[in-house]
Backbone as JSON Lines, residues from 0, in Angstrom:
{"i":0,"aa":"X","n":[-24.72,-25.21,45.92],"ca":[-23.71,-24.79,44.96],"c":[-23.75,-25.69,43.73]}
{"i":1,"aa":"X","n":[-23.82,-26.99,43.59],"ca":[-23.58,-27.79,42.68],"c":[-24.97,-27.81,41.78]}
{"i":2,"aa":"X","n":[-26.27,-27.39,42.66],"ca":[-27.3,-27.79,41.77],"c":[-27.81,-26.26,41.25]}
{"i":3,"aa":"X","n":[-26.86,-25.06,41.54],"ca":[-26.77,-24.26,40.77],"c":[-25.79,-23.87,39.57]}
{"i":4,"aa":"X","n":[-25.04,-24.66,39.53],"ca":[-23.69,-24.95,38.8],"c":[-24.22,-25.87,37.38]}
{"i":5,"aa":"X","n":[-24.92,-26.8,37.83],"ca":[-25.88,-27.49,36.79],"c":[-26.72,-26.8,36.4]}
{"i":6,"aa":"X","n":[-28.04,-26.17,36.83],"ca":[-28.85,-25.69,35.86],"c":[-28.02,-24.49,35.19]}
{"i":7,"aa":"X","n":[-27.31,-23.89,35.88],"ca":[-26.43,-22.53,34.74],"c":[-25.38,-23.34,33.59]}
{"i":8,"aa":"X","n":[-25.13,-24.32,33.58],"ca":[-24.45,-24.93,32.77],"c":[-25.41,-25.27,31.54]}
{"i":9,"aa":"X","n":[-26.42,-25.51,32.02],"ca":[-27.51,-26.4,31.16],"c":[-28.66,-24.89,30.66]}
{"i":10,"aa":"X","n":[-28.45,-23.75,31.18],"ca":[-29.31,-22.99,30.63],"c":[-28.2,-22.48,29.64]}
{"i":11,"aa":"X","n":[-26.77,-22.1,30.01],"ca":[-25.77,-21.9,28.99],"c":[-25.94,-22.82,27.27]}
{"i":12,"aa":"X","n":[-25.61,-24.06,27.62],"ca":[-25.75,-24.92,26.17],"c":[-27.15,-24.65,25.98]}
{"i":13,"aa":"X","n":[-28.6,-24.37,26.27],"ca":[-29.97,-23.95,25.63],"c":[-29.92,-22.29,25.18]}
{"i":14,"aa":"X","n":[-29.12,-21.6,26.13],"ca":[-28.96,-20.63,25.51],"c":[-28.09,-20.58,24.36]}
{"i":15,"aa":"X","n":[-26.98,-21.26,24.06],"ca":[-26.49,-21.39,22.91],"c":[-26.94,-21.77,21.96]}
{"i":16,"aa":"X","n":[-27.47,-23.07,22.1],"ca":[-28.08,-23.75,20.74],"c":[-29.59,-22.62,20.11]}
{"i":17,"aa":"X","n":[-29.87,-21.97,20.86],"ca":[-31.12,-20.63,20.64],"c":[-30.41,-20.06,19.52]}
{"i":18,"aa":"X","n":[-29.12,-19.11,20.41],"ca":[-28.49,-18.08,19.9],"c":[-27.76,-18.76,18.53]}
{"i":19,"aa":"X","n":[-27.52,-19.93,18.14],"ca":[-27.01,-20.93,17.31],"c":[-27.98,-20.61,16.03]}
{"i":20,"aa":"X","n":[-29.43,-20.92,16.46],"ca":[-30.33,-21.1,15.59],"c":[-30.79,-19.8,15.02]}
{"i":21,"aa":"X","n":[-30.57,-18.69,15.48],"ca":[-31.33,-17.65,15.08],"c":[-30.16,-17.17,14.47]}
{"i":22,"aa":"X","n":[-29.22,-16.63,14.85],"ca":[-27.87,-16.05,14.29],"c":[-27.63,-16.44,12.94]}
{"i":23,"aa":"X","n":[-27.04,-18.21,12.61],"ca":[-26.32,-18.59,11.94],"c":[-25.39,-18.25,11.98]}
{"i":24,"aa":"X","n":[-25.31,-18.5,10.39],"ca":[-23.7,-18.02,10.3],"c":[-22.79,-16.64,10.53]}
{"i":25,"aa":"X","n":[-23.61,-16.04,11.14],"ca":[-23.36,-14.22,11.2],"c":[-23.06,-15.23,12.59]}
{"i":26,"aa":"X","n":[-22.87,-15.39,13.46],"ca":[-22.44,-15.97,14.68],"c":[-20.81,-16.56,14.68]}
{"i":27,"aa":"X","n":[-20.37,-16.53,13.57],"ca":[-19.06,-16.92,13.56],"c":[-18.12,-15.77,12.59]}
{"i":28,"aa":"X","n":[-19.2,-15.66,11.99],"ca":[-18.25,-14.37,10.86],"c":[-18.54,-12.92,11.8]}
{"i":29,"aa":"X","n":[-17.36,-11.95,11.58],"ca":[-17.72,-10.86,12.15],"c":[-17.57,-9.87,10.94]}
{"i":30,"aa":"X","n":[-19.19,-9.74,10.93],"ca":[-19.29,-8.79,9.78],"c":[-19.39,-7.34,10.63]}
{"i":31,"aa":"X","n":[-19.08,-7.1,11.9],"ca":[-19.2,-5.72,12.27],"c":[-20.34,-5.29,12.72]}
{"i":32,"aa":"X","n":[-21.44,-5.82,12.05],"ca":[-23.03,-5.9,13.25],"c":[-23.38,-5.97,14.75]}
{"i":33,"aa":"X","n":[-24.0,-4.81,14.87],"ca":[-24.06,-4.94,16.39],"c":[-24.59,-6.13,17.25]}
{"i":34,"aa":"X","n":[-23.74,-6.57,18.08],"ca":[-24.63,-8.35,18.71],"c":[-24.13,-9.32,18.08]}
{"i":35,"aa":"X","n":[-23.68,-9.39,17.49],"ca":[-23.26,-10.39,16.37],"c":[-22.15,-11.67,17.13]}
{"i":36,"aa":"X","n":[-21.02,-11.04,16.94],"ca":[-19.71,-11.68,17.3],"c":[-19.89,-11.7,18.69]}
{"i":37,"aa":"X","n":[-20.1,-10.9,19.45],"ca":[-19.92,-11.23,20.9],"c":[-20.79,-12.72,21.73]}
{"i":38,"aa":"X","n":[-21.74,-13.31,20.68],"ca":[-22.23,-14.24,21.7],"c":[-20.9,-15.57,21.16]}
{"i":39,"aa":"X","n":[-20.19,-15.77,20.15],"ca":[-19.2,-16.51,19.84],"c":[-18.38,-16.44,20.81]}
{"i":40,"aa":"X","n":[-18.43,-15.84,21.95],"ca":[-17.58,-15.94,23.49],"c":[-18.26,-17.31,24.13]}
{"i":41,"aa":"X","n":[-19.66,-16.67,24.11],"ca":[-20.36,-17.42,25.04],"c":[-20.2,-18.9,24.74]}
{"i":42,"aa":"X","n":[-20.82,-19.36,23.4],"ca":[-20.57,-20.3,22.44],"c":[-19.2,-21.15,22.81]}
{"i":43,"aa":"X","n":[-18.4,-20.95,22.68],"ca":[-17.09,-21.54,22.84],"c":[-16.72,-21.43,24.62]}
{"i":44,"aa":"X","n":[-17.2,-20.85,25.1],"ca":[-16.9,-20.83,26.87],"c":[-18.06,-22.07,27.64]}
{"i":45,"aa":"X","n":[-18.87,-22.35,26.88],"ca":[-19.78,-23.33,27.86],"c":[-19.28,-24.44,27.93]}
{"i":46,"aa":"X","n":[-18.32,-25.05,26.86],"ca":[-17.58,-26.5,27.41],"c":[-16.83,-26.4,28.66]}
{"i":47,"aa":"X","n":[-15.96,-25.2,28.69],"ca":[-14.95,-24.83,29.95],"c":[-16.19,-24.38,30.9]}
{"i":48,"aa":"X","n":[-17.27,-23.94,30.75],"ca":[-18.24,-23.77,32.45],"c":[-18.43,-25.26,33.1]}
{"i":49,"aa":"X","n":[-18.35,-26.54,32.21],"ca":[-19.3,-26.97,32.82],"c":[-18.45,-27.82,33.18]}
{"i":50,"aa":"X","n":[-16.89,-28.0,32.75],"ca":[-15.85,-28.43,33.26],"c":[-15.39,-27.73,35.03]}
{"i":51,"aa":"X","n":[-15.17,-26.1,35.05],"ca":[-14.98,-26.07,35.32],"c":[-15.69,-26.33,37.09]}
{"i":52,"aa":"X","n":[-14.95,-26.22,38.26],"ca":[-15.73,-26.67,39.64],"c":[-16.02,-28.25,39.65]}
{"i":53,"aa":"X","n":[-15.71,-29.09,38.77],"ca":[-15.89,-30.6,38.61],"c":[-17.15,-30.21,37.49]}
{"i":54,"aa":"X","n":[-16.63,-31.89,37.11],"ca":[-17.87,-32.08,35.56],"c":[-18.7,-32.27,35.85]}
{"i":55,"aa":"X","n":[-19.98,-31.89,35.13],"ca":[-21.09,-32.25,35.68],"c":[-21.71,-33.75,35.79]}
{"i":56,"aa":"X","n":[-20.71,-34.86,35.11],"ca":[-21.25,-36.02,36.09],"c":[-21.05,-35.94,37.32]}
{"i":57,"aa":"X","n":[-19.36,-35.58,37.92],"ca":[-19.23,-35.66,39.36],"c":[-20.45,-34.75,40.3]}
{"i":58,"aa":"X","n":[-20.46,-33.38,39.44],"ca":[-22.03,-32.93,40.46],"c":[-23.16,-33.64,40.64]}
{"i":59,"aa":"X","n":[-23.31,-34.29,39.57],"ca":[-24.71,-34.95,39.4],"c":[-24.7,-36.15,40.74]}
{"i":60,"aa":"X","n":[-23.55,-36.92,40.31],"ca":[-22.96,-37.77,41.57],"c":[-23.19,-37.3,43.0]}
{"i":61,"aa":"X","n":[-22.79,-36.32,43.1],"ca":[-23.1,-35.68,44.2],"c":[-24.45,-35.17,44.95]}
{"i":62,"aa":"X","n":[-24.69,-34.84,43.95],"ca":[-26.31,-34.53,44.24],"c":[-27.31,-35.66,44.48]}
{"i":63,"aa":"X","n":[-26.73,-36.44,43.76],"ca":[-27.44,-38.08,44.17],"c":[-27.65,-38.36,45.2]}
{"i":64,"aa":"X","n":[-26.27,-38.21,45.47],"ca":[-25.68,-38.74,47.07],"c":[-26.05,-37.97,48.17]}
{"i":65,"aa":"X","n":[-25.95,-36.78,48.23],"ca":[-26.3,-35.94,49.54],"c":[-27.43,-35.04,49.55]}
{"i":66,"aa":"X","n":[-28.18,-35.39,47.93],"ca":[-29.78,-34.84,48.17],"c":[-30.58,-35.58,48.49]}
{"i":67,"aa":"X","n":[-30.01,-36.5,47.9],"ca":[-31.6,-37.54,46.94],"c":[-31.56,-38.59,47.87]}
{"i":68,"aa":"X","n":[-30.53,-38.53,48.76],"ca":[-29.47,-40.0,49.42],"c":[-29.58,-41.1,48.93]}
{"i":69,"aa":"X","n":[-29.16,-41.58,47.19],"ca":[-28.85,-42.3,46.74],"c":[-27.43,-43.02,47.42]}
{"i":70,"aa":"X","n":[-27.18,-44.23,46.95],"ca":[-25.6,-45.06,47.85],"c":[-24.55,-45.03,46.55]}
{"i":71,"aa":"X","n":[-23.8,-44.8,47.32],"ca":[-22.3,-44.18,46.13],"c":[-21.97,-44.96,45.38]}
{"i":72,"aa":"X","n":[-21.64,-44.56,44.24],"ca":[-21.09,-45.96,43.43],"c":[-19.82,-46.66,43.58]}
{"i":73,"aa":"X","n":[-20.3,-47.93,43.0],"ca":[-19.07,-48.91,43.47],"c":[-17.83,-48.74,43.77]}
{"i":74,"aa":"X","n":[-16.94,-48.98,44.5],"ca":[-15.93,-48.71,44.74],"c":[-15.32,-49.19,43.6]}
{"i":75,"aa":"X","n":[-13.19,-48.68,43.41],"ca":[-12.95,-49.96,42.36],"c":[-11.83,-50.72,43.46]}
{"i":76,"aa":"X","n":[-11.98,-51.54,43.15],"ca":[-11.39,-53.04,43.91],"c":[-10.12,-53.25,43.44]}
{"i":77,"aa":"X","n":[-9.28,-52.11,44.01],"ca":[-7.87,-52.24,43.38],"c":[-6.56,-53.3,43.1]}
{"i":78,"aa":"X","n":[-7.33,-54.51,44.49],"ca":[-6.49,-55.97,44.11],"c":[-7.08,-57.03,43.69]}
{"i":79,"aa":"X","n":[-8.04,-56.96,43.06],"ca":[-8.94,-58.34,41.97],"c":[-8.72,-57.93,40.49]}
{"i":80,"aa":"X","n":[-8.44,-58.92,39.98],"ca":[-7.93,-58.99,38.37],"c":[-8.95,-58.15,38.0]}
{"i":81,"aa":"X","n":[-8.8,-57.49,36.77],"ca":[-9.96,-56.79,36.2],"c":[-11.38,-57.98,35.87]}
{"i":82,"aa":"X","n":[-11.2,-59.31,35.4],"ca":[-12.31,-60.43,34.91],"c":[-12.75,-60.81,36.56]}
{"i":83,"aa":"X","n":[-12.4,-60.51,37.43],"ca":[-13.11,-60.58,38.59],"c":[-13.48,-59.46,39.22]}
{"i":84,"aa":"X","n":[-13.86,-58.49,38.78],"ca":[-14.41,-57.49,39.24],"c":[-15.88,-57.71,39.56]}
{"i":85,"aa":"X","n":[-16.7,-57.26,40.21],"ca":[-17.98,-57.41,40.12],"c":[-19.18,-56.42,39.12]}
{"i":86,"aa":"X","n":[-19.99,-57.13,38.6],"ca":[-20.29,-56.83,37.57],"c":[-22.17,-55.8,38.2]}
């Protein structure tokens, strides 16, 4: 689930920045052209995809952890001063 959640997130922003480059500014203005205005959904919805289901650091985190079996990151050490934390 998560390492399909990432690449559709990440083909979303390549598909945007495409549809970005070829469009222009007809991508924000709606001059009534067919195709036009409707990818300005898409455009503005890929920040909320990749939020939504956790961000894609926490997936990435995850995937670390229970693919790759990387070791989790540091805990935080909720009773040592912050200047004694470990670095």
């Amino acid at each position: 689930m998560s390492m399909a959640k990432l690449a559709g997130t990440n083909n979303m922003i390549r598909l945007g920045n495409f549809v970005s480059m070829v469009l222009g500014p007809k991508l924000v203005a709606d001059s009534g052209e067919w195709g036009t205005y409707a990818w300005n959904q898409l455009i503005l919805g890929t920040p909320g995809g990749r939020i939504a289901g956790g961000s894609d650091e926490v997936m990435r985190n995850i995937v670390g952890e229970r693919v790759l079996g990387l070791p989790k990151d540091a805990g935080i050490d909720s009773k040592s001063p912050f200047n004694e934390l470990k670095k």
